[in-house]
N, C-alpha and C positions, 0 to 999 in steps of 0.2 A: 613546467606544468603550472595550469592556473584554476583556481577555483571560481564558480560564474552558479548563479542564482539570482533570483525573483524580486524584487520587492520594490515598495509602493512610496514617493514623494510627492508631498503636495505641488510642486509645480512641473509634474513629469509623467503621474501616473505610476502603473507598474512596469516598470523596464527592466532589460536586463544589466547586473552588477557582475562586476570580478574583482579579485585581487590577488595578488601574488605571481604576478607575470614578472618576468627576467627583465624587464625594460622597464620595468619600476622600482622606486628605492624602498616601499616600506610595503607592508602588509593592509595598508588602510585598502578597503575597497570605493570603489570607481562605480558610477554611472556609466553605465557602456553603450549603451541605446538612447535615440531621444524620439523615437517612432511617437506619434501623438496618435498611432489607433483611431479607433472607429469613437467618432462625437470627442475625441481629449480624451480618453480613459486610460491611453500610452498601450504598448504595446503589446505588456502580460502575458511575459513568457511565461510556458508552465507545459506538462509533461516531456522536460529534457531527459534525453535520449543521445547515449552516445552510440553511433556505427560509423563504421568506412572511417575513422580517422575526424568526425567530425561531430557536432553535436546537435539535433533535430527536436524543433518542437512547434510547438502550436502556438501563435502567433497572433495579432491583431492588426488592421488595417486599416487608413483610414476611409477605402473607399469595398476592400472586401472582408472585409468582417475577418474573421480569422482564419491563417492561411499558413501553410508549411513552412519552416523559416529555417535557416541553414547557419550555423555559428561554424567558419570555417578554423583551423588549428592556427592560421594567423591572424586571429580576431576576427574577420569579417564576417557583416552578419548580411545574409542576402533572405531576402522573400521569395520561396522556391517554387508557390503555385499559384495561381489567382484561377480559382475554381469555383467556381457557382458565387452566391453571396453565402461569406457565414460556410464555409467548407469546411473548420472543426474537427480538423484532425485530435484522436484521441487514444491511448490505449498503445503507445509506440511498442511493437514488440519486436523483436531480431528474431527471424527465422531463415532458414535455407539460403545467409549470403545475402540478404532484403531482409527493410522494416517494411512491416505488415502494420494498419493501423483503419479504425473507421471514420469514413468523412462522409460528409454530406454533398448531394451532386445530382439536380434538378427534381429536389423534392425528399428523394430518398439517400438510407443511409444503408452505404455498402462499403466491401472490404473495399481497400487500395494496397499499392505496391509500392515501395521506394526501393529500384535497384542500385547494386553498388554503381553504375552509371549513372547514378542521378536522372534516372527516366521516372515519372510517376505514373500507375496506371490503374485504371478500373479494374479490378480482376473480377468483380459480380458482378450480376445486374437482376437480381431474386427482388422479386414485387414486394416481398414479405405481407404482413397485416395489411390489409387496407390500402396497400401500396407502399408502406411509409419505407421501404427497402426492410435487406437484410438485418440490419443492426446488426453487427456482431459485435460481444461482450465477451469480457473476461478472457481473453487469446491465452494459450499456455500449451509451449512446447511439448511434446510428449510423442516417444515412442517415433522418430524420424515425421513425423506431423504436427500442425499446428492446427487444434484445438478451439472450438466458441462457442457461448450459447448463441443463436442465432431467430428471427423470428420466420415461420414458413407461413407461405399463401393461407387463406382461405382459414381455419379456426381449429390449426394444426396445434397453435401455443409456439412456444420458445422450443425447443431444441437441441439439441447436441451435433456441431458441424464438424466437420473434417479438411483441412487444408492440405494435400498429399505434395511430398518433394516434387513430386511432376508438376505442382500448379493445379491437378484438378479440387474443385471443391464439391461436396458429399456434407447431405448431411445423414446423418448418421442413425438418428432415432425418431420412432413417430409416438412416441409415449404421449397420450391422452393427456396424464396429469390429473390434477382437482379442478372439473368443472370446464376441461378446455384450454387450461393454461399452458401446457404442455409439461414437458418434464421440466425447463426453467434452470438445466444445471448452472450451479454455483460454489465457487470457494473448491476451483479445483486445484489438485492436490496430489505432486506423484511420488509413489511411495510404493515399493518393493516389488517392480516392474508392472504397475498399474496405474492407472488416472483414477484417482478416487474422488467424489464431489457429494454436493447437499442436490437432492432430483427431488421431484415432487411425483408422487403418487397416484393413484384414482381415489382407491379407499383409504388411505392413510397419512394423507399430509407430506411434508417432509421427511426423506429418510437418504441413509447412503445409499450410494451406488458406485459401482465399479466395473471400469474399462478396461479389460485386460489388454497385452497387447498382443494377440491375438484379434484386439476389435472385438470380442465378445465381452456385449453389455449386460449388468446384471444388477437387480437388488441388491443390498446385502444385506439390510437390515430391516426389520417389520415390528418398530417398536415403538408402541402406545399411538396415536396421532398428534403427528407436526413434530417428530425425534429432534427437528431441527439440527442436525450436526454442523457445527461452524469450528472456527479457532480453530484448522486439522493444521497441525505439528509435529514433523517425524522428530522419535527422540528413542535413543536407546534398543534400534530396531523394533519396533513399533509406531503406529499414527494414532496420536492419542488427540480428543476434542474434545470439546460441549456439547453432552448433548441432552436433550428433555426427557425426563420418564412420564407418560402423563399417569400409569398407573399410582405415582407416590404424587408428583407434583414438581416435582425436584429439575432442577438443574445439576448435571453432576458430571467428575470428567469419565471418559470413556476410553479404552486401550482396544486397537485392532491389532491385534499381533501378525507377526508375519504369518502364521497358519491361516489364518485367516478370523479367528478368533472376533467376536466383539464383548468387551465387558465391561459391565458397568463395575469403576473401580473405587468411586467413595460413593458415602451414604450420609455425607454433612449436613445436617439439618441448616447450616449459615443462617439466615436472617427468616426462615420460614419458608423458603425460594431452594434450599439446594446451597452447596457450595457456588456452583455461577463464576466454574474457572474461566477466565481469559488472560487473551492478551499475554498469553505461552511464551517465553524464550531461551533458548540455550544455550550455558553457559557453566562452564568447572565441571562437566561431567552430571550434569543437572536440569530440568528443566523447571524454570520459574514462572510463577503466575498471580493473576490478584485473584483474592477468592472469599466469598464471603463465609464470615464468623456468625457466631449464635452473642457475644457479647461487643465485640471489636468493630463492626462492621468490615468493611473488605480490606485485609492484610494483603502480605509476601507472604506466598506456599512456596515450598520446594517439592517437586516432584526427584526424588532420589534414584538412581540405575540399580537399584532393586525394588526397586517399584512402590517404595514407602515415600506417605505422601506426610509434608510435615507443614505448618504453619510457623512461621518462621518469626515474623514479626506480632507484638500486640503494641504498637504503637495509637496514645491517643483514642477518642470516641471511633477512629474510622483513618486508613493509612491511603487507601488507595489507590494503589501504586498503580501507577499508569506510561506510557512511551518509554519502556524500558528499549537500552543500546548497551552491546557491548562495546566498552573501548577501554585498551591500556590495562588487559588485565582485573577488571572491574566491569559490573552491571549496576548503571547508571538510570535511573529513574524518577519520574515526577510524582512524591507522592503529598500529603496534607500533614502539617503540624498541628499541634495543637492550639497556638499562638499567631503567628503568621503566614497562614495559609499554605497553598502550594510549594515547597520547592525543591531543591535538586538531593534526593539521596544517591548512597554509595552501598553496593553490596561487596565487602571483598571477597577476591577470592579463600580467605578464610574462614569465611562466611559471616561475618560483621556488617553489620547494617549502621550507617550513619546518616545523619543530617548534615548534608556536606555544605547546603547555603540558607543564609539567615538575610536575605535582601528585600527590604519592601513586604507588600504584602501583595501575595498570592506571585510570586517569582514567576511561575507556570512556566520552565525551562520544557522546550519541545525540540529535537534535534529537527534542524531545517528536513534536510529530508525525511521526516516524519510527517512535518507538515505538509510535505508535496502531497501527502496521501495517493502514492504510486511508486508500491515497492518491487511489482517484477521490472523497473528500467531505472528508478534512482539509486544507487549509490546510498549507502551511509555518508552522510556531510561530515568526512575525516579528511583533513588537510593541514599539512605541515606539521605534524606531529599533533595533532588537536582537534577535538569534536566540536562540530559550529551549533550554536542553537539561536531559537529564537525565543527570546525572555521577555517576560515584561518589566519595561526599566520601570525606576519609583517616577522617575521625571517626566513619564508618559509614554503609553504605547509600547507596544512592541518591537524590540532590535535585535543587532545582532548580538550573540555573546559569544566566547572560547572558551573551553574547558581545557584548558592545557595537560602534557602530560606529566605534569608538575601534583596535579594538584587543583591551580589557580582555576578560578573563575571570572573571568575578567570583560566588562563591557563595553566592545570594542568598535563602535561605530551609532551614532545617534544620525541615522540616515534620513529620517522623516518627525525633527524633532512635534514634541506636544501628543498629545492622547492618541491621533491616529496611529500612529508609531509606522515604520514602514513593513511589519509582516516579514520578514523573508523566508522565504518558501524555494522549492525545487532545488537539484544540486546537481551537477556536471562538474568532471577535472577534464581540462582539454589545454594543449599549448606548451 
């Protein structure tokens, strides 16, 4: 098994890296690509995608802009489609035995198929807006179907589509929306045999909504204009978020219970805004978030499995703790010192909060696969007993780092020396 990710050398571009393949003696990572892309930019893999034994992603060209690209299990990397200019595959999802994803194809943007035979095919051909195709966004499996917002003809808005295991595609809902824009679902979410997501309204902005699986579509909530529910998080049997009261002003978190329940479950005045939880995660029977104070600015909350909600940290003017990961038994995150900037705490599982690095200034430790910003198909970057991130060295730029399960923090490859730093980003184990 080998670890294979993103990042950027001044004399290469962004190509694809590995290390820890059986046919090498050390863990340093490798330049594995030298594709020079479209104009020199290199190659810039990015939404890696593991299916069929292989790993899939969206690619650069030098003569078609970016195109399907195939990392086979014994290294090889082939270019799998040369489609339109600029074909832009994106959004790689596994569904029904096939990646499902959106590419663009003489103008417009419609779904495609990648069968486990390696066939790629059109499966739309919806005019959408103006013509510009289907666009389908945000893919998510549910309920034996695959899920999109999608844009329909004529001044229908965005939508809610349907991908059935038969292949047919439906869309689903003709919600007006605010002003035309349709219903626009987002930040969907399944939770207690339902698709729940952020719709947009006629008279009310933003609010929930929920798909049962029955396929019967509903509001759920009719609270204040633009409720905006985001950050949804199941935890403790329950999907708890953010969401807006406009009657207070507030941002505060919100508990839908499995009854169906929705409540608003603090009343934090935080910074004059609301508590303003995000960035949810679970972990010790627990779930954690950053959330704004009335003195501290934004701390560590614990949300507790009895539903008490506790601040946990008062570290400094302001902690805010941000790309929390579990690994090793610990919730690891990037929050602010009061001295030198950004860097890596430690939550134990005891519940102990530490400043676990004192490096340079503003460390900004982001685990690689955070940075792909594409969590339904990357991976947590965990390889070989150890969490990869991308740090900013003192000596320039951003590289890689290890978090071992020791403890150790260690700076493990200066890939793209000097300020650029090489970024690395995206994550796939394959090999």
């Amino acid at each position: 098994m080998a670890a294979w990710f993103s990042a950027f050398s001044a004399g290469s571009g962004n190509q694809l890296y590995t290390f820890g393949r059986t046919d090498f003696a050390d863990d340093i990572p490798l330049q594995w690509t030298a594709n020079p892309g479209f104009m020199g930019s290199g190659l810039d893999p990015h939404d890696l995608t593991f299916f069929n034994n292989a790993v899939w992603f969206s690619g650069e060209t030098p003569a078609n802009e970016f195109q399907l690209f195939k990392l086979g299990s014994d290294g090889s990397v082939t270019q799998w489609t040369s489609i339109a200019a600029n074909f832009g595959p994106q959004d790689l999802t596994i569904f029904n035995d096939a990646l499902w994803f959106q590419g663009l194809n003489a103008g417009q943007f419609q779904l495609f198929k990648l069968g486990n035979d390696g066939s790629v095919t059109q499966w739309t051909a919806n005019p959408g807006f103006m013509g510009f195709g289907l666009n389908p966004l945000d893919l998510t499996v549910f309920n034996d179907a695959l899920w999109f917002d999608g844009a329909t003809p004529g001044f229908g808005g965005r939508q809610l589509f349907k991908l059935g295991n038969d292949g047919s595609v439906t869309q689903w809902t003709a919600n007006p929306g605010s002003m035309g824009s349709g219903l626009d679902p987002q930040n969907m979410t399944v939770f207690n045999g339902a698709l729940l997501f952020d719709g947009q309204t006629h008279a009310h902005g933003q609010q929930l909504f929920k798909l049962g699986n029955d396929g019967s579509m509903t509001q759920w909530t009719d609270i204040g204009t633009n409720f905006f529910p985001r950050d949804l998080t199941v935890f403790d049997d329950a999907l708890w978020f953010n969401g807006h009261n406009t009657a207070g002003g507030l941002n505060e978190l919100y508990k839908l219970g499995n009854d169906g329940s929705v409540t608003q479950w603090t009343a934090n005045p935080g910074s004059g805004f609301g508590l303003n939880p995000f960035n949810m995660t679970v972990f010790n029977d627990a779930a954690w978030f950053s959330g704004a104070t009335p003195a501290n600015g934004s701390q560590l909350f614990k949300l507790g499995n009895d539903g008490s909600v506790t601040q946990w940290t008062a570290i400094g003017s302001v902690l805010d703790p941000v790309n929390m990961a579990v690994f090793n038994g610990a919730l690891w995150f990037e929050g602010a010192t009061p001295t030198h900037g950004f860097q890596l705490y430690k939550l134990g599982n005891d519940g102990s909060v530490t400043q676990w690095t004192d490096i340079g200034t503003n460390l900004s430790p982001v685990p690689v696969s955070t940075a792909a910003g594409d969590p339904d198909s990357t991976p947590l970057s965990t390889f070989n007993n150890a969490l990869w991130f991308q740090a900013n060295n003192p000596n320039g730029g951003f590289e890689l780092y290890k978090l071992g399960a020791d403890g150790s923090f260690t700076f493990w490859k200066d890939i793209n020396p000097g300020a650029a730093g090489s970024n690395p980003h995206d994550w796939a184990l394959l090999g």
